[in-house]
N, CA, C and O of each residue as an XYZ file, in Angstrom:
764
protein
N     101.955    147.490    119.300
C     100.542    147.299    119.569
C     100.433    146.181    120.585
O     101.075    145.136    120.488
N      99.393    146.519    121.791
C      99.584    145.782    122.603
C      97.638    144.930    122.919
O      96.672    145.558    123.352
N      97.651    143.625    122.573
C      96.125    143.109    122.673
C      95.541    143.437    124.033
O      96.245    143.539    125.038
N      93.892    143.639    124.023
C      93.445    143.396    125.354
C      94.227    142.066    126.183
O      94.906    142.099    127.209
N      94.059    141.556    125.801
C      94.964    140.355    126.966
C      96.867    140.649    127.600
O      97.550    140.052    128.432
N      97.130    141.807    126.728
C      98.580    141.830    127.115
C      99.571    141.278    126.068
O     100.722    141.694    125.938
N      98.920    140.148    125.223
C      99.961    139.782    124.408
C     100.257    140.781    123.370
O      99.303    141.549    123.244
N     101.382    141.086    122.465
C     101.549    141.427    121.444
C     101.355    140.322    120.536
O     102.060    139.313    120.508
N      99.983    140.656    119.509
C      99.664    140.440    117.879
C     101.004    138.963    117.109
O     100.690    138.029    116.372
N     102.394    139.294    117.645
C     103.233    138.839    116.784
C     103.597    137.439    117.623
O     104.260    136.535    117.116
N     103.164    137.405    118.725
C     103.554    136.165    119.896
C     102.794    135.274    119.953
O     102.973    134.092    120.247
N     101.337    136.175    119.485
C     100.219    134.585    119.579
C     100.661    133.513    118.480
O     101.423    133.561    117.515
N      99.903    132.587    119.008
C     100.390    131.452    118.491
C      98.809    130.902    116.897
O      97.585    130.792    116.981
N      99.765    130.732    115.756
C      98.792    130.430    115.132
C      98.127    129.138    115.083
O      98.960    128.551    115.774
N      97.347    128.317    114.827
C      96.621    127.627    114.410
C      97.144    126.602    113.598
O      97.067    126.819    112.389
N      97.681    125.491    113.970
C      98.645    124.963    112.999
C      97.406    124.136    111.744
O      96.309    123.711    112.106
N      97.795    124.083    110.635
C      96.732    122.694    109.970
C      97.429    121.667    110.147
O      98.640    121.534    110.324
N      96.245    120.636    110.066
C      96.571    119.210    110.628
C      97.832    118.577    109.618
O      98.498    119.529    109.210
N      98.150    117.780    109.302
C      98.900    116.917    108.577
C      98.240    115.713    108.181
O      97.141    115.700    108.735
N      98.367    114.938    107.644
C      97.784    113.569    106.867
C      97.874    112.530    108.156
O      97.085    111.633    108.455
N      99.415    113.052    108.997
C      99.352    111.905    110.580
C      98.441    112.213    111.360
O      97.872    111.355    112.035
N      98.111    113.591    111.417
C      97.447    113.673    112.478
C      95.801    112.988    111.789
O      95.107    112.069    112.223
N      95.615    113.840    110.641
C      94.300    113.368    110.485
C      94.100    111.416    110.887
O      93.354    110.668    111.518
N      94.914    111.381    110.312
C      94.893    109.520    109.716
C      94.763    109.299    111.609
O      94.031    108.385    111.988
N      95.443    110.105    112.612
C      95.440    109.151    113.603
C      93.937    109.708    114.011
O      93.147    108.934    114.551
N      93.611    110.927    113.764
C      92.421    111.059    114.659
C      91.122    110.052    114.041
O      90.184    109.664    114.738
N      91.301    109.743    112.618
C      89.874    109.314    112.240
C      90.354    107.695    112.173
O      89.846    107.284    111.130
N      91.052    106.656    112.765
C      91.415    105.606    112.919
C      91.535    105.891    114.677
O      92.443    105.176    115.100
N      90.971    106.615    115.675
C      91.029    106.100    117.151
C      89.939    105.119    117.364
O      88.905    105.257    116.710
N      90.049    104.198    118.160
C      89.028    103.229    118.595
C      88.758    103.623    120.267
O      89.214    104.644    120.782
N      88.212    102.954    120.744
C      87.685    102.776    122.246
C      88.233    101.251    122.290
O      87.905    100.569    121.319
N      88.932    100.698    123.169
C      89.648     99.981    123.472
C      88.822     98.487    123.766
O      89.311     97.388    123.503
N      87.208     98.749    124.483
C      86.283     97.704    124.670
C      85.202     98.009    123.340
O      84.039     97.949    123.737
N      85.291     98.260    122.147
C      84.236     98.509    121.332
C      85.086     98.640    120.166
O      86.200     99.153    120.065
N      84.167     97.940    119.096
C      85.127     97.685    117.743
C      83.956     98.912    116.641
O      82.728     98.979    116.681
N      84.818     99.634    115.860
C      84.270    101.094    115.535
C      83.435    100.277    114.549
O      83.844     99.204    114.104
N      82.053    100.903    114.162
C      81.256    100.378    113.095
C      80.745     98.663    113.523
O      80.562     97.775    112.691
N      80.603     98.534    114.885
C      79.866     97.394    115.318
C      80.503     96.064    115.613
O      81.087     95.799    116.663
N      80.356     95.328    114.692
C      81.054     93.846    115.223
C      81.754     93.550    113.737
O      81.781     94.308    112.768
N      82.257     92.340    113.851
C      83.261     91.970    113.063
C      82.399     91.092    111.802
O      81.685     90.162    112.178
N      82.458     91.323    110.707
C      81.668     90.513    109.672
C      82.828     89.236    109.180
O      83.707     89.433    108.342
N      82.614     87.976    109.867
C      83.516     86.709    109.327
C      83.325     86.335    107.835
O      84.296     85.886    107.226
N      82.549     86.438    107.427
C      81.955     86.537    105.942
C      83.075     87.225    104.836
O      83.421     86.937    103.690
N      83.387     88.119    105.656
C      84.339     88.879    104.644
C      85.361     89.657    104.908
O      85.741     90.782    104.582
N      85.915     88.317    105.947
C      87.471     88.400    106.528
C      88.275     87.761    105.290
O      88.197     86.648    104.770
N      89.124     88.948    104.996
C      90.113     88.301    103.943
C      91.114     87.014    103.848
O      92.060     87.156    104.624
N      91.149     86.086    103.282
C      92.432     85.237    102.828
C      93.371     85.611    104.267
O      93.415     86.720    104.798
N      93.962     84.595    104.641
C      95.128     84.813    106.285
C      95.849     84.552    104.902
O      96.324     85.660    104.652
N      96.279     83.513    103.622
C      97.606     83.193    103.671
C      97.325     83.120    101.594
O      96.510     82.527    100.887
N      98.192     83.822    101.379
C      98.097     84.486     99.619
C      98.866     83.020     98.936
O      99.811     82.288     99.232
N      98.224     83.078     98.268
C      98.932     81.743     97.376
C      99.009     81.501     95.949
O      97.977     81.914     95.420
N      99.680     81.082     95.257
C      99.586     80.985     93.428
C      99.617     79.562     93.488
O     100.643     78.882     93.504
N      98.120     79.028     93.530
C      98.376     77.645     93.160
C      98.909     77.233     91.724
O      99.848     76.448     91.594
N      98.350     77.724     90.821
C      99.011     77.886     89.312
C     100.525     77.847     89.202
O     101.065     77.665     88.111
N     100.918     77.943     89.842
C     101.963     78.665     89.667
C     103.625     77.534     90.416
O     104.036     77.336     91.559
N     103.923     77.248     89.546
C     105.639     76.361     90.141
C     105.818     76.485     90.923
O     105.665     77.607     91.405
N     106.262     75.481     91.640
C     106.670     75.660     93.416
C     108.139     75.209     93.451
O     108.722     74.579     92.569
N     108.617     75.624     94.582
C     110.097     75.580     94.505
C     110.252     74.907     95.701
O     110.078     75.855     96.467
N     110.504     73.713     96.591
C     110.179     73.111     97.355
C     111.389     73.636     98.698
O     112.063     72.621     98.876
N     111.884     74.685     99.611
C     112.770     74.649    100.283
C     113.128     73.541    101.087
O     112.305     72.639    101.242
N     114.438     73.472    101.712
C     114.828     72.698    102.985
C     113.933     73.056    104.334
O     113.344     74.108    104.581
N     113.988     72.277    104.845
C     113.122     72.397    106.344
C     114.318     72.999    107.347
O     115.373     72.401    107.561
N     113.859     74.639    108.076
C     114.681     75.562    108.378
C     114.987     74.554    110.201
O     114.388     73.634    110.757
N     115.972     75.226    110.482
C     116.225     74.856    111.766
C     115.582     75.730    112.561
O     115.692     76.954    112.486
N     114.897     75.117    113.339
C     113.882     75.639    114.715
C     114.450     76.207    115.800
O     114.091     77.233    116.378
N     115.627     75.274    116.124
C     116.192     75.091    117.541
C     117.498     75.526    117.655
O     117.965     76.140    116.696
N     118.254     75.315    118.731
C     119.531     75.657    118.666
C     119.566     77.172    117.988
O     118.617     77.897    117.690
N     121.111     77.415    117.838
C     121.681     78.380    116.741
C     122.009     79.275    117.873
O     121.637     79.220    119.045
N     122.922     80.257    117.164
C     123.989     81.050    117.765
C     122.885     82.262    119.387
O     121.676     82.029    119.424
N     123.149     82.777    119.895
C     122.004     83.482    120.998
C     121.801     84.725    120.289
O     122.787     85.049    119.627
N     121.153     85.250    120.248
C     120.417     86.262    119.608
C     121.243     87.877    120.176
O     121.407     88.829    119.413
N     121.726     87.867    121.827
C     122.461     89.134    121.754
C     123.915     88.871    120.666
O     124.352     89.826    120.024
N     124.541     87.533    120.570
C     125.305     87.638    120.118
C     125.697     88.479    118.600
O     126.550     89.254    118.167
N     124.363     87.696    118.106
C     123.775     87.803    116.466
C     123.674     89.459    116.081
O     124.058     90.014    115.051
N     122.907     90.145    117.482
C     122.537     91.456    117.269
C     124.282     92.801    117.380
O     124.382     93.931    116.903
N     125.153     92.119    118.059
C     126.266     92.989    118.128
C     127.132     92.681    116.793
O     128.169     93.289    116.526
N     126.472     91.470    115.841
C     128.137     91.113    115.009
C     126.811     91.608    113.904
O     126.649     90.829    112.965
N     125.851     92.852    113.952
C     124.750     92.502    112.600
C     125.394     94.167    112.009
O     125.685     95.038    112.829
N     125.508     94.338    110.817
C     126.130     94.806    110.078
C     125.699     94.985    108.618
O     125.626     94.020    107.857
N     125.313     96.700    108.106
C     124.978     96.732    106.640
C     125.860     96.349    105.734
O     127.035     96.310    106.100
N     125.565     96.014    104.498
C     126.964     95.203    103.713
C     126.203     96.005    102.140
O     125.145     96.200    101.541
N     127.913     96.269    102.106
C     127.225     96.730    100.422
C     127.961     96.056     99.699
O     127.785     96.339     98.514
N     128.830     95.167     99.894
C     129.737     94.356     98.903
C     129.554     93.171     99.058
O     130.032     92.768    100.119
N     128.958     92.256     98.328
C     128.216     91.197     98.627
C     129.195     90.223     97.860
O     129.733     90.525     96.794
N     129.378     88.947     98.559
C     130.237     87.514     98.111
C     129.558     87.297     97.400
O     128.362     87.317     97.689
N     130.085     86.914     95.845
C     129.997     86.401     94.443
C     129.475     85.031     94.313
O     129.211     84.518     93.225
N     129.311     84.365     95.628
C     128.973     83.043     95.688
C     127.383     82.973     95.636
O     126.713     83.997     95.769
N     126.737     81.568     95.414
C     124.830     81.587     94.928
C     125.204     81.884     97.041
O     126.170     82.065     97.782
N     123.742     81.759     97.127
C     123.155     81.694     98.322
C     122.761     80.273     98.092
O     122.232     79.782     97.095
N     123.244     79.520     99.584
C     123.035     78.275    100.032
C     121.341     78.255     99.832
O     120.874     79.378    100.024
N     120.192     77.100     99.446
C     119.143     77.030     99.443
C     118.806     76.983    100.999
O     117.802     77.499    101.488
N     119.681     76.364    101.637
C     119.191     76.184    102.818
C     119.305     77.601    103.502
O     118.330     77.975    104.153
N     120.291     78.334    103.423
C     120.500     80.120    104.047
C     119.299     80.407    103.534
O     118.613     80.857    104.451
N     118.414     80.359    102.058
C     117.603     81.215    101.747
C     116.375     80.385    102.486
O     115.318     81.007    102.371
N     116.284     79.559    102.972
C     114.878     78.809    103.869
C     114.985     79.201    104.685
O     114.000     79.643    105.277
N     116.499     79.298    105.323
C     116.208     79.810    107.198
C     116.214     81.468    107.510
O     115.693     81.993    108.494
N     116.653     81.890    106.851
C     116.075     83.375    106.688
C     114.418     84.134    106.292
O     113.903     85.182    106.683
N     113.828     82.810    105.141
C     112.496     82.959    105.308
C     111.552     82.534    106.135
O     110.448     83.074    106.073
N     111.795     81.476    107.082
C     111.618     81.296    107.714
C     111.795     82.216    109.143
O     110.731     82.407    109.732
N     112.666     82.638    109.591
C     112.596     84.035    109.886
C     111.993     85.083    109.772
O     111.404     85.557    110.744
N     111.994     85.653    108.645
C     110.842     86.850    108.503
C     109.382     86.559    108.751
O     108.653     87.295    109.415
N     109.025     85.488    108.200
C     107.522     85.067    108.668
C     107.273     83.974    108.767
O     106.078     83.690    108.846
N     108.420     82.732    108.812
C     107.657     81.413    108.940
C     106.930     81.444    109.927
O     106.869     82.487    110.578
N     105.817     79.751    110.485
C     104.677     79.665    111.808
C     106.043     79.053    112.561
O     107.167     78.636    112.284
N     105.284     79.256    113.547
C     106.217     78.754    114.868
C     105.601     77.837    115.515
O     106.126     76.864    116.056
N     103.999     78.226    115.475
C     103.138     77.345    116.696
C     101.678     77.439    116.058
O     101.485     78.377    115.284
N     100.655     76.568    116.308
C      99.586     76.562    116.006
C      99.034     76.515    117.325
O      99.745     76.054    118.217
N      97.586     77.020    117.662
C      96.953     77.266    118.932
C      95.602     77.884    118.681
O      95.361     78.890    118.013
N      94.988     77.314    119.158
C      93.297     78.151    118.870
C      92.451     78.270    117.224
O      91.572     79.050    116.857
N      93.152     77.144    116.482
C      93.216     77.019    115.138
C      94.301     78.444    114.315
O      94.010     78.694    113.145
N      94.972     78.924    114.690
C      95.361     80.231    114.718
C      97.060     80.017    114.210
O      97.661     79.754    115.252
N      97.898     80.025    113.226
C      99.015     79.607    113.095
C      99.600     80.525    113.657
O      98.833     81.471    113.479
N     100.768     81.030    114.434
C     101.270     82.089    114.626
C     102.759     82.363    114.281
O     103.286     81.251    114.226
N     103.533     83.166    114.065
C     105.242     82.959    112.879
C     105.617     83.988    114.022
O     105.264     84.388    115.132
N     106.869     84.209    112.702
C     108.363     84.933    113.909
C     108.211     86.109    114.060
O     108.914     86.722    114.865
N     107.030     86.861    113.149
C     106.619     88.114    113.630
C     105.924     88.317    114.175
O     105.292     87.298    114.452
N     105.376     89.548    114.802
C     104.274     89.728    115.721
C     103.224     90.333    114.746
O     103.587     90.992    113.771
N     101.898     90.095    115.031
C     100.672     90.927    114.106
C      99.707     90.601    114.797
O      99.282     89.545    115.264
N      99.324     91.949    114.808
C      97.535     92.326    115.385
C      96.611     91.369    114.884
O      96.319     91.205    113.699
N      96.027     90.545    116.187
C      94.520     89.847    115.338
C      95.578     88.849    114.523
O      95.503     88.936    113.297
N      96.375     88.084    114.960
C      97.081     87.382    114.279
C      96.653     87.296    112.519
O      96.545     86.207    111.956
N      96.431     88.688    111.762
C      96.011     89.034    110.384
C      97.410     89.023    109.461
O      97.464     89.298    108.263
N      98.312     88.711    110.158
C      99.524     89.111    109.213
C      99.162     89.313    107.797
O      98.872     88.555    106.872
N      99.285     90.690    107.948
C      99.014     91.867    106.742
C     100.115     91.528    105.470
O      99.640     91.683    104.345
N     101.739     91.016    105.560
C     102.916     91.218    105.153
C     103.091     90.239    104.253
O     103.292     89.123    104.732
N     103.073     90.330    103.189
C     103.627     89.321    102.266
C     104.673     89.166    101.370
O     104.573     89.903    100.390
N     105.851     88.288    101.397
C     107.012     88.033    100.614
C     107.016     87.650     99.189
O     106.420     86.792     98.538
N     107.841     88.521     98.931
C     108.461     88.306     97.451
C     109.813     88.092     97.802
O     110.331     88.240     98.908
N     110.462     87.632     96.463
C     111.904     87.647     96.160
C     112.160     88.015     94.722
O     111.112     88.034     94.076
N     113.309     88.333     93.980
C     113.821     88.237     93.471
C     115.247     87.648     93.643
O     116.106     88.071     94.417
N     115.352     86.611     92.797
C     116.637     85.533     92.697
C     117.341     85.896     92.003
O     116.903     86.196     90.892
N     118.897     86.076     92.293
C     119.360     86.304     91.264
C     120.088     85.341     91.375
O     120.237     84.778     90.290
N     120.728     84.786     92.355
C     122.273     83.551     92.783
C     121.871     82.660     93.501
O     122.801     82.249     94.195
N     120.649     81.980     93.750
C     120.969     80.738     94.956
C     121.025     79.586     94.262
O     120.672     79.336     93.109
N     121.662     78.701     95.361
C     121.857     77.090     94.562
C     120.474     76.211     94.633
O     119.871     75.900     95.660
N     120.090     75.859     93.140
C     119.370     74.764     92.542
C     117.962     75.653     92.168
O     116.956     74.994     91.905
N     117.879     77.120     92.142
C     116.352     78.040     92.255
C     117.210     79.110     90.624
O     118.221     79.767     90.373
N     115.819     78.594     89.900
C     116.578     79.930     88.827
C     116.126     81.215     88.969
O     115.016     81.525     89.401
N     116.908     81.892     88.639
C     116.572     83.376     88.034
C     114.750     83.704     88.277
O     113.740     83.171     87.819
N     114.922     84.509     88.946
C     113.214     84.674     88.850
C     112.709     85.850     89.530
O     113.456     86.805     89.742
N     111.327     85.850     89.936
C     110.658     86.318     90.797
C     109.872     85.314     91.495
O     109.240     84.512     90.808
N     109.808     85.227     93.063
C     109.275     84.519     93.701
C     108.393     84.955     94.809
O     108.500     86.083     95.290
N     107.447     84.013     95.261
C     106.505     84.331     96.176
C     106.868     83.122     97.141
O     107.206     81.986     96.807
N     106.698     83.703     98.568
C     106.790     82.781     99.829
C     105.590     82.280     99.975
O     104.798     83.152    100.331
N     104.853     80.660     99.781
C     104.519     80.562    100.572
C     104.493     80.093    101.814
O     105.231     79.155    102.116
N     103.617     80.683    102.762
C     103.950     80.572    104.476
C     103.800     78.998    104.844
O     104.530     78.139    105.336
N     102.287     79.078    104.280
C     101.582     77.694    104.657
C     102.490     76.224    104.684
O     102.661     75.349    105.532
N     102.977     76.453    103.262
C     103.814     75.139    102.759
C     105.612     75.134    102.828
O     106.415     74.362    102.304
N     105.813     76.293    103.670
C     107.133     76.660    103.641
C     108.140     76.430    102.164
O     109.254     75.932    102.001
N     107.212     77.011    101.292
C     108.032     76.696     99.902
C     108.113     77.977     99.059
O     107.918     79.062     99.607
N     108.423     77.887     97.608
C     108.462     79.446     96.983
C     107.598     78.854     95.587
O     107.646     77.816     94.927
N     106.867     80.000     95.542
C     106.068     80.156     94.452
C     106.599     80.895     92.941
O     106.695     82.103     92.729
N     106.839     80.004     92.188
C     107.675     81.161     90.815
C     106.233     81.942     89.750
O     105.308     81.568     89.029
N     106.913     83.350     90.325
C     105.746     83.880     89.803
C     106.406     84.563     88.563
O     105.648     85.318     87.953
N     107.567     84.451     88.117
C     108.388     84.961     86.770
C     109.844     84.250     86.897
O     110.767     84.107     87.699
N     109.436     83.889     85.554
C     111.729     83.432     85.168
C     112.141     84.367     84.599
O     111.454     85.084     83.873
N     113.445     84.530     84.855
C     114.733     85.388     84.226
C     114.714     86.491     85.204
O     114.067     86.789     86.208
N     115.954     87.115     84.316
C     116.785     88.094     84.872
C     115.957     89.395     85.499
O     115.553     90.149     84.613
N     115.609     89.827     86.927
C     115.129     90.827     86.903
C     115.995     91.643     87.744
O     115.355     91.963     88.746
N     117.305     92.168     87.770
C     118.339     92.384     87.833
C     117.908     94.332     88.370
O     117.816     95.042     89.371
N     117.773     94.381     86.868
C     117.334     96.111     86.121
C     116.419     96.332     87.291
O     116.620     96.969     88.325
N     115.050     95.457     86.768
C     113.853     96.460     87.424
C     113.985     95.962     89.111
O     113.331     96.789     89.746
N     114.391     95.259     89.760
C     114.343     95.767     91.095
C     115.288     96.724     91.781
O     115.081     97.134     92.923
N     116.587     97.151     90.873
C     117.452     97.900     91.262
C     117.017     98.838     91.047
O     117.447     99.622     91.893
N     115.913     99.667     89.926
C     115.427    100.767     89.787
C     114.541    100.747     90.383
O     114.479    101.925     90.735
N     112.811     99.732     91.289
C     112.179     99.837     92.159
C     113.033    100.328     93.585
O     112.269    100.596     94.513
N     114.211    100.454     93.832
C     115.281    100.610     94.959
C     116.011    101.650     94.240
O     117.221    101.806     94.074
N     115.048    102.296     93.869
C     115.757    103.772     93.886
C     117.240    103.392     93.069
O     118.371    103.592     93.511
N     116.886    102.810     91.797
C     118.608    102.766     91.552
C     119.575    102.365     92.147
O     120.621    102.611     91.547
N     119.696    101.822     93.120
C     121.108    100.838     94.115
C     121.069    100.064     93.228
O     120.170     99.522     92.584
N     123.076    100.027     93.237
C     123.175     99.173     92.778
C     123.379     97.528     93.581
O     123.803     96.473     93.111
N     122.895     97.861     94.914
C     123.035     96.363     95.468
C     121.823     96.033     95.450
O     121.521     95.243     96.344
N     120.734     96.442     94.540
C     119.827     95.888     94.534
C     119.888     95.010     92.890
O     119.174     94.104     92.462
N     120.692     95.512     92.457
C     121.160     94.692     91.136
C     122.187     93.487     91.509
O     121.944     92.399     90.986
N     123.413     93.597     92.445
C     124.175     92.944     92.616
C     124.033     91.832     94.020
O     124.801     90.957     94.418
N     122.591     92.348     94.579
C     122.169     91.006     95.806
C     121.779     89.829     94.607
O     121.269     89.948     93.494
N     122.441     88.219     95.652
C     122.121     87.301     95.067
C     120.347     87.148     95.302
O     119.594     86.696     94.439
N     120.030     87.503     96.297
C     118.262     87.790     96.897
C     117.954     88.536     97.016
O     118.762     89.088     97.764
N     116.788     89.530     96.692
C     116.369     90.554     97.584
C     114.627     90.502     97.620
O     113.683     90.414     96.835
N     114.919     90.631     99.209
C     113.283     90.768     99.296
C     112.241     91.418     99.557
O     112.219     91.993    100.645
N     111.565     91.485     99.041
C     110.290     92.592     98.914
C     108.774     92.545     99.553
O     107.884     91.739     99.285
N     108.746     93.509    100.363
C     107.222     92.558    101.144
C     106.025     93.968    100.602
O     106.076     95.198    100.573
N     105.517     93.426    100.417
C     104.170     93.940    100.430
C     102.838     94.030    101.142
O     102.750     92.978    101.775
N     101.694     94.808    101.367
C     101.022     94.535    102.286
C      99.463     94.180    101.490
O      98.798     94.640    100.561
N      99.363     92.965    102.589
C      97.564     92.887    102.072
C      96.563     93.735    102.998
O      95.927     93.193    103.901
N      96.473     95.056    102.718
C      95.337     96.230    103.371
C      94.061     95.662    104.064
O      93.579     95.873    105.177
N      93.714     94.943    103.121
C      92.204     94.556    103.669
C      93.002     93.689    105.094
O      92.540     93.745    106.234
N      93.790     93.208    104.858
C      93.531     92.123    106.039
C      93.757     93.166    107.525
O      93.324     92.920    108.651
N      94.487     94.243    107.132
C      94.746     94.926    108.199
C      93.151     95.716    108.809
O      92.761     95.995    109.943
N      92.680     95.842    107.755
C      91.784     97.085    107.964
C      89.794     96.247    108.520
O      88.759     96.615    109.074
N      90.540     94.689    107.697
C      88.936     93.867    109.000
C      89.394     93.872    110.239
O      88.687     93.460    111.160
């Protein structure tokens, strides 16, 4: 069977349905000079920086800023590891690594800004840990905070089990002396 147009019935092309990406991207497009739904309400711009004042603080070392090995170097010797040294984690390794993921770097325009990049300087991303090995920090669950470059104990003891089963069962999520967990604050993304 051959259509008025010439095609055969079996060649046209159907109609695909959208997907959740496509939708999500079409109903999140903006116009580049115009912010969707008007202007920005400051009133009820969320929290920049999550905190447990309640809550034990764990005071880190002050990370090194400067210096340190060059960064192509760092990126050719970087390597997944599933067999992890039996030794705690230095307090100071676990400051300069958090410091890394999101410590500030610079303040400017009242505006703190860290080692990641984020839209609307809103950094959406927030740190957890679980401890299992570092020196002078017990057993716990912990929260980064940014502000004070310190850790917040938001649980003691062993949580060994449940983050190795939040990780899909690995067992290097049982056998890391750290592992860390970020989470996102939505609202901040979505003012």
């Amino acid at each position: 069977v051959i259509a008025a147009n010439g095609e055969s019935p079996n060649n046209r092309e159907q109609p695909m349905k959208k997907g959740i990406g496509d939708l999500f991207q079409e109903e999140t497009k903006y116009e580049r000079d115009r912010l969707p739904g008007g202007s920005l309400e400051w009133s009820k711009k969320p929290e920049t920086y999550k905190q447990y004042p309640d809550r034990p603080r764990v005071a880190l070392p002050r990370p090194v800023t400067e210096g340190g090995a060059p960064l192509w170097d760092i990126l050719s010797q970087r390597r997944s590891v599933r067999d992890f040294d039996q030794r705690p984690v230095a307090a100071h390794q676990l400051s300069q690594l958090l410091w890394a993921s999101q410590g500030v770097t610079a303040e400017q325009f009242g505006y703190k800004f860290r080692t990641v990049p984020s839209a609307g300087a809103l950094y959406p991303v927030e740190t957890y840990l679980v401890v299992n090995g570092v020196e002078g920090i017990p057993q716990g669950v912990y929260h980064y905070n940014v502000l004070e470059h310190c850790l917040e104990q938001l649980k003691e003891g062993d949580y060994r089990v449940t983050i190795a089963r939040g990780a899909l069962d690995q067992k290097i999520g049982y056998d890391a002396n750290v592992v860390f967990a970020w989470t996102a604050v939505v609202e901040r993304s979505k003012w």
